[in-house]
N, C-alpha and C positions, 0 to 999 in steps of 0.2 A: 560770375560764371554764367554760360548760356543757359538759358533753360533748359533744364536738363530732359522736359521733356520732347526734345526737337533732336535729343542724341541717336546715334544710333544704337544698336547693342553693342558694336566694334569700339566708340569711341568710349560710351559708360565705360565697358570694363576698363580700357585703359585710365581712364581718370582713376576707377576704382583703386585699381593697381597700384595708379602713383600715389596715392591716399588723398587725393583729392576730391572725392567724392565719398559718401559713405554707404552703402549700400541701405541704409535704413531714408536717408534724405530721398532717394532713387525712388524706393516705396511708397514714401510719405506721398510724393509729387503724382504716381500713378493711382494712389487711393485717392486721392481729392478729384482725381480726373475722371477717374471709374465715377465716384460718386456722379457728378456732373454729368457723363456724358453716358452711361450705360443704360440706364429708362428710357432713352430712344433707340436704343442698338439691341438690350438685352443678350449680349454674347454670353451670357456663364447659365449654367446647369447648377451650379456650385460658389459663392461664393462668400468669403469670410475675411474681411476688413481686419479683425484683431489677429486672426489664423497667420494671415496675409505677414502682416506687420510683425508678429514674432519669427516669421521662418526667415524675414530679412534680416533680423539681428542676429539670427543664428546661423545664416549661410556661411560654408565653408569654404576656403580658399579654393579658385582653381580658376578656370579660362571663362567659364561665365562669372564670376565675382560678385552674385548678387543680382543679376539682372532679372525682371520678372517673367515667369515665363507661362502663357496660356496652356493647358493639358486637354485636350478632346476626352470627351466623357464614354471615350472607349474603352480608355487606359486606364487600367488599375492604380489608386491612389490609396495607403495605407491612413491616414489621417481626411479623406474627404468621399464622400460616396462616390460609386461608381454605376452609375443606370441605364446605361447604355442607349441615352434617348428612348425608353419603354417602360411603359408603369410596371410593367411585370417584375422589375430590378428597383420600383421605386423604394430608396433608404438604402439601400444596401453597401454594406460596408466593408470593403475587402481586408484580408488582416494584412497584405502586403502587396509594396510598391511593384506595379510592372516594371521589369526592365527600365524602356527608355525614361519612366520617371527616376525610376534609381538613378540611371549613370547621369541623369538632367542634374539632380541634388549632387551627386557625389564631386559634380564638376563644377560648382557654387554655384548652382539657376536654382531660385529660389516659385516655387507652382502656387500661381496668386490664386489661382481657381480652378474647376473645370468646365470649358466651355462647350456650348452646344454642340449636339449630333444629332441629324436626324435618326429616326427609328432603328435600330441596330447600323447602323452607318450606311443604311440602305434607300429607307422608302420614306415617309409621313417626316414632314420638315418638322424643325421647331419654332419656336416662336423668334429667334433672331430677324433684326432688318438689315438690307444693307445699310452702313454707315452713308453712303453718298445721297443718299437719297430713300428713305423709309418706307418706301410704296414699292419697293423692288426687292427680290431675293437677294439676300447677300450669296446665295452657292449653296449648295452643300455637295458630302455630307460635312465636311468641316466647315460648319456654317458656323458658328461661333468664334472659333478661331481666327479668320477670313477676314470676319467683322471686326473682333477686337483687336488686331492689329491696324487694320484700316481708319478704326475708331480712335487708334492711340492709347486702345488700355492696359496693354503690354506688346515688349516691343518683341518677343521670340513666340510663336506659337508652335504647337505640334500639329497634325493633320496625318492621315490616313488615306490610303487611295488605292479602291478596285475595281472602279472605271476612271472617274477624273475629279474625285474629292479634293484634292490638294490644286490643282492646277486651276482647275474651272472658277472656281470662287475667291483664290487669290487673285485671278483675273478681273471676275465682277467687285471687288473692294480696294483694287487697286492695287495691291501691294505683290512683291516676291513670293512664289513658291515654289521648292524645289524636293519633288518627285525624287528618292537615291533609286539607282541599280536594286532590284528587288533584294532583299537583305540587308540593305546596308546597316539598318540601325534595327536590334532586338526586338521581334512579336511579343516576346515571354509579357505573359499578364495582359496582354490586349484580348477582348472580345474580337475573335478571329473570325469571319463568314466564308471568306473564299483564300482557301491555303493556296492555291495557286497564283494569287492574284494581291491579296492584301500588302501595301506597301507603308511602314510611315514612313512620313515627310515632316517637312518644316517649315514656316512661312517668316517673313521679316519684312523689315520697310527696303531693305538693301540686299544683292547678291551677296557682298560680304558677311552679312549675319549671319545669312543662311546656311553659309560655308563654316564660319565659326561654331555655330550651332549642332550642325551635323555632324563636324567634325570630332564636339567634345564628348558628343555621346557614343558616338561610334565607334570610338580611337581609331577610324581612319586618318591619312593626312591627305585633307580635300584642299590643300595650298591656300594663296593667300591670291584670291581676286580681285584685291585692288592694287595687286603688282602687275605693268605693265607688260601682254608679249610683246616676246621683240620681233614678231611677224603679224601681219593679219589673216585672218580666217578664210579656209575656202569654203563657201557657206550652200547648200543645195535648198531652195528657194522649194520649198512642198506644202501642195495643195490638200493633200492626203487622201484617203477614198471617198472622206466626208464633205466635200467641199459642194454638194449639193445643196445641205441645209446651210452654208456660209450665206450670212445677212449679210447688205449692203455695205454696211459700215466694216466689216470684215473682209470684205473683197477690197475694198480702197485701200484699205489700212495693211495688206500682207504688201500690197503693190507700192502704195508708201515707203514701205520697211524696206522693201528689196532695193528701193532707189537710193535711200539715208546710208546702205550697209555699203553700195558700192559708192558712195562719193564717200566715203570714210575709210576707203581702202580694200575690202574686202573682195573677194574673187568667189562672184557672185552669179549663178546657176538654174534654171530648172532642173529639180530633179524629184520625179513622182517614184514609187512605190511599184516594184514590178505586181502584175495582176494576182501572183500568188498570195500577195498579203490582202486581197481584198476578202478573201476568207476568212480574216478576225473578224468581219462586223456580224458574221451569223454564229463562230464559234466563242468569242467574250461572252457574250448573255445565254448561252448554252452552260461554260463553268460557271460562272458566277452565280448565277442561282440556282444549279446545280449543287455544287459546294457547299451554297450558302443553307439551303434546305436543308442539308443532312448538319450544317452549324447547327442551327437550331430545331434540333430532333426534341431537344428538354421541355422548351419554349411550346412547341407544337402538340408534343404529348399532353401536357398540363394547364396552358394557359393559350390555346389557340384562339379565345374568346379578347382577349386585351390583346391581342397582333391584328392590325389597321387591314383591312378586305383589299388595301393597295398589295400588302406582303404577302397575305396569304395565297394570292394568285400568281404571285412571283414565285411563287415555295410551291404552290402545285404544279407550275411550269419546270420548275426544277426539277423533281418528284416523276414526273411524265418522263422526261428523257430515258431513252434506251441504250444500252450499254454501247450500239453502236454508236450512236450521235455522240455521247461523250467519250467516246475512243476517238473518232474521226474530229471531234472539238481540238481535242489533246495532240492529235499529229499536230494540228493544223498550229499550235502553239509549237510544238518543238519543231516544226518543219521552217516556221518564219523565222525563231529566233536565231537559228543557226544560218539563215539567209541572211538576215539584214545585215550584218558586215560588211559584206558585198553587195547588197544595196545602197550603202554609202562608201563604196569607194571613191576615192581620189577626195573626199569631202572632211573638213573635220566636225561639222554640224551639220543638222538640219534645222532651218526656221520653217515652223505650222503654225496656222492657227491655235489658240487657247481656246476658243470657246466662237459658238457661232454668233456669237452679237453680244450686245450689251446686256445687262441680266437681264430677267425677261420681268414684267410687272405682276406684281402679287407677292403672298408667299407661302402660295399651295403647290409652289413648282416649285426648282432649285434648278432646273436647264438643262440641258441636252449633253452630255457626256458625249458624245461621239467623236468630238476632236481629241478626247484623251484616251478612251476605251484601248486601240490599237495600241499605241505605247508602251500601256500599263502589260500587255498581254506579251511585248515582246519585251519587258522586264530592265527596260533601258532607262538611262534618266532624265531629265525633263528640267526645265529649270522654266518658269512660266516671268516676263520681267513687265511691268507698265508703260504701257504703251498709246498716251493719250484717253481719248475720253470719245464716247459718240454721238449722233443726233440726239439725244435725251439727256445728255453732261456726264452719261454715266462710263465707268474707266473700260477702257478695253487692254488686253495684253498680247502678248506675244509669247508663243513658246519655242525653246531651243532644246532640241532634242539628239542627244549620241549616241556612242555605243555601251554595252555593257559594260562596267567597270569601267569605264571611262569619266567616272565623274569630276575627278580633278579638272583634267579637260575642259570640259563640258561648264563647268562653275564658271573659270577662267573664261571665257568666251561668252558665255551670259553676259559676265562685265562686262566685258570689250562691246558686246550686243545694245547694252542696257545704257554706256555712256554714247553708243552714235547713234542710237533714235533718242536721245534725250531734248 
């Protein structure tokens, strides 16, 4: 058989299925590799090799079949603490599964660990590296995550995102992330900061995971992405409002992509963002730490002293806002997402930027959210795919963006995206 660690999570389950694989051999192979390869990546918050190893012999039948799966230390786990990247939560032990890890288990994905988040999913990074290269941020806040798929220590992760958590760092690690339609998959039991805004996501090596993944937990039907359309895409080629701080290697590489996408068929476009929506970039960081403040009213009451001097002036930034600024935030949110339809007409996508460069070096930063921030705010989905590598060897990505509930779509076209810049 191939090494099973070179599978995806699409083919595992099938092997799984045909009984060809066994869900504990699946294990075995990502515990030896964890072992091996996680002292220089560091992805988990949480982890238990024997824990690990019994929930794979006891996974129950369904669409995941056993495959392992990364949990962001956001999310409530009944059997593994939950800290939410902050000593103030350090040990603590929920008596029940969040949502998306229930219907993860309920769907046979077996939760090897939980991987790092920065500071409530917000501020002060953790100790994870990029897997490509260890002097660089792997992203966050799903830095852990990002990493340990990229690393190969499990092949499904979860991720979170209420500027560009999911998108930005699946970007710097190489690998798939895909951002649902706000809602798609259950809050219940996550450490919530901005109810406007907080999204989970999913990361994989492939759009098809990603798809399969999302799908199991959400009982959506997000189709099957490595069935071929029987058209090509009309795809609107955007810069986005952020395209100021775009690095060098991200101005070549969106002009690259628009070149690959039309010799590979596609009906291929400018097409920028009317100036209305340039109003996200002042009213995102208005909700979000607006919202996020009054999250953690408990936090701030009690233990304002263990919250990092980065958060706390985030939280008094929030805290400052006046009813009208976050009234006129809040149009500016319902005013764009009910435009953007018609900001993409005649289109079935749009390709942006992922991230303004390759991750940036250190790992006291985690980068610049502002190719995602917009996105997130008009609640659409995003599917971020890899897209070579930069001046430094480190991955750059590409993001594909649609309309609301359009995810199906949207997934389907990522492929199609993902196999002509390949």
């Amino acid at each position: 058989m191939t090494d099973v660690l070179s599978l995806t999570a699409t083919q595992a389950a099938r092997l799984i299925q045909d009984g060809r694989l066994r869900p504990e051999a699946l294990m075995d192979a990502y515990l030896d590799h964890i072992a091996r390869r996680d002292p220089s990546v560091l992805a988990f918050a949480h982890f238990d090799p024997a824990q690990a190893a019994a929930a794979a012999g006891a996974a129950k039948a369904g669409p995941l079949r056993g495959i392992p799966i990364g949990a962001k230390d956001v999310l409530d786990t009944a059997d593994m603490p939950s800290q939410y990247g902050s000593p103030i939560w350090a040990g603590w032990q929920p008596k029940a599964d969040s949502a998306p890890v229930a219907w993860a288990r309920a769907a046979g994905g077996v939760i090897v660990g939980k991987t790092v988040t920065t500071e409530f999913a917000t501020r002060a990074p953790g100790p994870t590296r990029n897997p490509v290269n260890p002097g660089h941020t792997p992203g966050g806040s799903s830095s852990g995550s990002a990493a340990g798929v990229g690393a190969g220590l499990f092949p499904l992760a979860y991720g979170t995102q209420t500027a560009g958590s999911v998108i930005r760092p699946a970007a710097f690690c190489g690998v798939v992330g895909y951002k649902p339609t706000f809602g798609t998959i259950s809050r219940i039991g996550m450490k919530i900061m901005a109810d406007s805004l907080d999204t989970i996501g999913v990361m994989a090596r492939t759009v098809a995971d990603c798809a399969l993944f999302a799908s199991a937990v959400s009982g959506r039907d997000l189709g099957d992405p490595d069935a071929r359309p029987s058209s090509s895409p009309r795809i609107g080629i955007c810069q986005s409002p952020a395209w100021s701080i775009a690095q060098p290697e991200t101005r070549s590489l969106l002009e690259r992509v628009a070149t690959a996408l039309g010799k590979a068929g596609a009906q291929v476009a400018t097409r920028e963002l009317p100036p209305l929506f340039n109003g996200l970039v002042d009213a995102h960081p208005i909700v979000m730490n607006a919202e996020s403040a009054r999250a953690l009213g408990w936090e701030l009451a009690h233990h304002a002293d263990l919250l990092t001097e980065g958060l706390r002036e985030r939280m008094g930034f929030g805290l400052s806002q006046t009813e009208a600024a976050l009234r006129n935030a809040y149009d500016v949110f319902e005013t764009t997402q009910r435009a953007f339809p018609d900001a993409m007409d005649g289109l079935d996508i749009l390709v942006t930027p992922a991230a303004p460069g390759e991750a940036p070096k250190g790992l006291g930063w985690t980068g610049d959210p502002a190719f995602n921030s917009i996105w997130t705010s008009l609640h659409v989905p995003c599917v971020t795919v890899p897209a070579g590598s930069g001046p430094n060897g480190l991955p750059l990505g590409i993001q594909v963006v649609g309309r609301a509930g359009d995810d199906k779509a949207v997934l389907a076209w990522a492929r199609w995206v993902e196999a002509a810049i390949a």
